[in-house]
C-alpha positions as semicolon CSV with decimal commas, in nm:
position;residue;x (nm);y (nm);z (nm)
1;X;0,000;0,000;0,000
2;X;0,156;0,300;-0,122
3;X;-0,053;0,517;0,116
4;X;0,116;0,788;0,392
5;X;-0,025;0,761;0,740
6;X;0,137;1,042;0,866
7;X;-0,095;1,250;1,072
8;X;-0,325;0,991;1,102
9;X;-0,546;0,998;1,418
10;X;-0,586;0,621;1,520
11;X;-0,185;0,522;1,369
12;X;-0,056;0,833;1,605
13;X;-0,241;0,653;1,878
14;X;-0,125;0,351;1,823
15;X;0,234;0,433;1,767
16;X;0,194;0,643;2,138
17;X;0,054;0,318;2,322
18;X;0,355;0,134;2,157
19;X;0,618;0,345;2,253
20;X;0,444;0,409;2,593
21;X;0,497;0,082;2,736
22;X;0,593;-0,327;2,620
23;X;0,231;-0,409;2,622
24;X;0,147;-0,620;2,263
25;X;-0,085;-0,387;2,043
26;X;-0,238;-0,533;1,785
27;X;-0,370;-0,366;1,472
28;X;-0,681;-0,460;1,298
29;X;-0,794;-0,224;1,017
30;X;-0,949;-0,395;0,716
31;X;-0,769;-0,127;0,445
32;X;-0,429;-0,235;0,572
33;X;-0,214;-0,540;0,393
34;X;0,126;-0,395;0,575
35;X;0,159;-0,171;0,886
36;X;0,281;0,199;0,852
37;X;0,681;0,243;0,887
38;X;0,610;0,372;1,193
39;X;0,448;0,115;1,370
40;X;0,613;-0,189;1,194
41;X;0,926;-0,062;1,337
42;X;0,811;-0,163;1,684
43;X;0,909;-0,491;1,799
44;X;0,562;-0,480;2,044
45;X;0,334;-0,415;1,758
46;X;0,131;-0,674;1,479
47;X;-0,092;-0,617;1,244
48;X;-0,397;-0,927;1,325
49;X;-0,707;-1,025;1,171
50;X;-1,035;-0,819;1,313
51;X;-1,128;-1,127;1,556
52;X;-0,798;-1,259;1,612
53;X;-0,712;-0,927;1,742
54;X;-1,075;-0,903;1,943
55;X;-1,010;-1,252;2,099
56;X;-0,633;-1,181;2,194
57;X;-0,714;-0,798;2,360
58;X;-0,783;-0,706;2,718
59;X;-0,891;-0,373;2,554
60;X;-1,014;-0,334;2,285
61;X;-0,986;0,023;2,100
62;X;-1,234;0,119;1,808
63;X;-1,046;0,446;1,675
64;X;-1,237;0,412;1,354
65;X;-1,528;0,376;1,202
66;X;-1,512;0,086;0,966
67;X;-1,808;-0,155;0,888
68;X;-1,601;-0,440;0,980
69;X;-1,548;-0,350;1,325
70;X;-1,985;-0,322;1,387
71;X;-2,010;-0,648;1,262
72;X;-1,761;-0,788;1,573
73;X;-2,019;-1,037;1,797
74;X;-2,109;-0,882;2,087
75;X;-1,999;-1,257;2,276
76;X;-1,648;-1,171;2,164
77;X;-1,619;-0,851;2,308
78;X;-1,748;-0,966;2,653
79;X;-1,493;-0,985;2,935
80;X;-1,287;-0,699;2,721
81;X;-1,259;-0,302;2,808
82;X;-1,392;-0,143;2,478
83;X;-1,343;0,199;2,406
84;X;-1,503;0,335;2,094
85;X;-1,464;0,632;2,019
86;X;-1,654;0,613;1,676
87;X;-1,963;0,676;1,857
């Protein structure tokens, strides 16, 4: 993918939570084959599958609003901190 992510919202966020601590993040975002430079360059992030990612979290972040991430089963988020800020 030949797109820049620079000054993007949700990969700023991400990148912060990486640097900010060795906790795993994982990435789901259906428009993404590769991560960003950025985040691919830290050894504590992977880019996952939408529920491979959901089943693996503790927390679960929805930064944006794609129609992949409403279709999640509610079961699978149970048990999980979700913070959606997609409204």
């Amino acid at each position: 993918m030949s797109t820049t992510f620079g000054g993007c919202p949700a990969i700023e966020i991400a990148t912060d939570l990486a640097r900010a601590g060795r906790e795993q993040i994982l990435i789901a975002d259906p428009n993404l084959t590769a991560l960003p430079a950025e985040l691919a360059a830290l050894s504590n992030v992977s880019l996952c599958d939408t529920l491979e990612a959901v089943r693996r979290a503790d927390i679960v972040a929805l930064l944006v609003a794609h129609s992949r991430f409403r279709k999640i089963p509610r079961e699978d988020l149970l048990g999980r901190v979700v913070i959606d800020v997609t409204g």
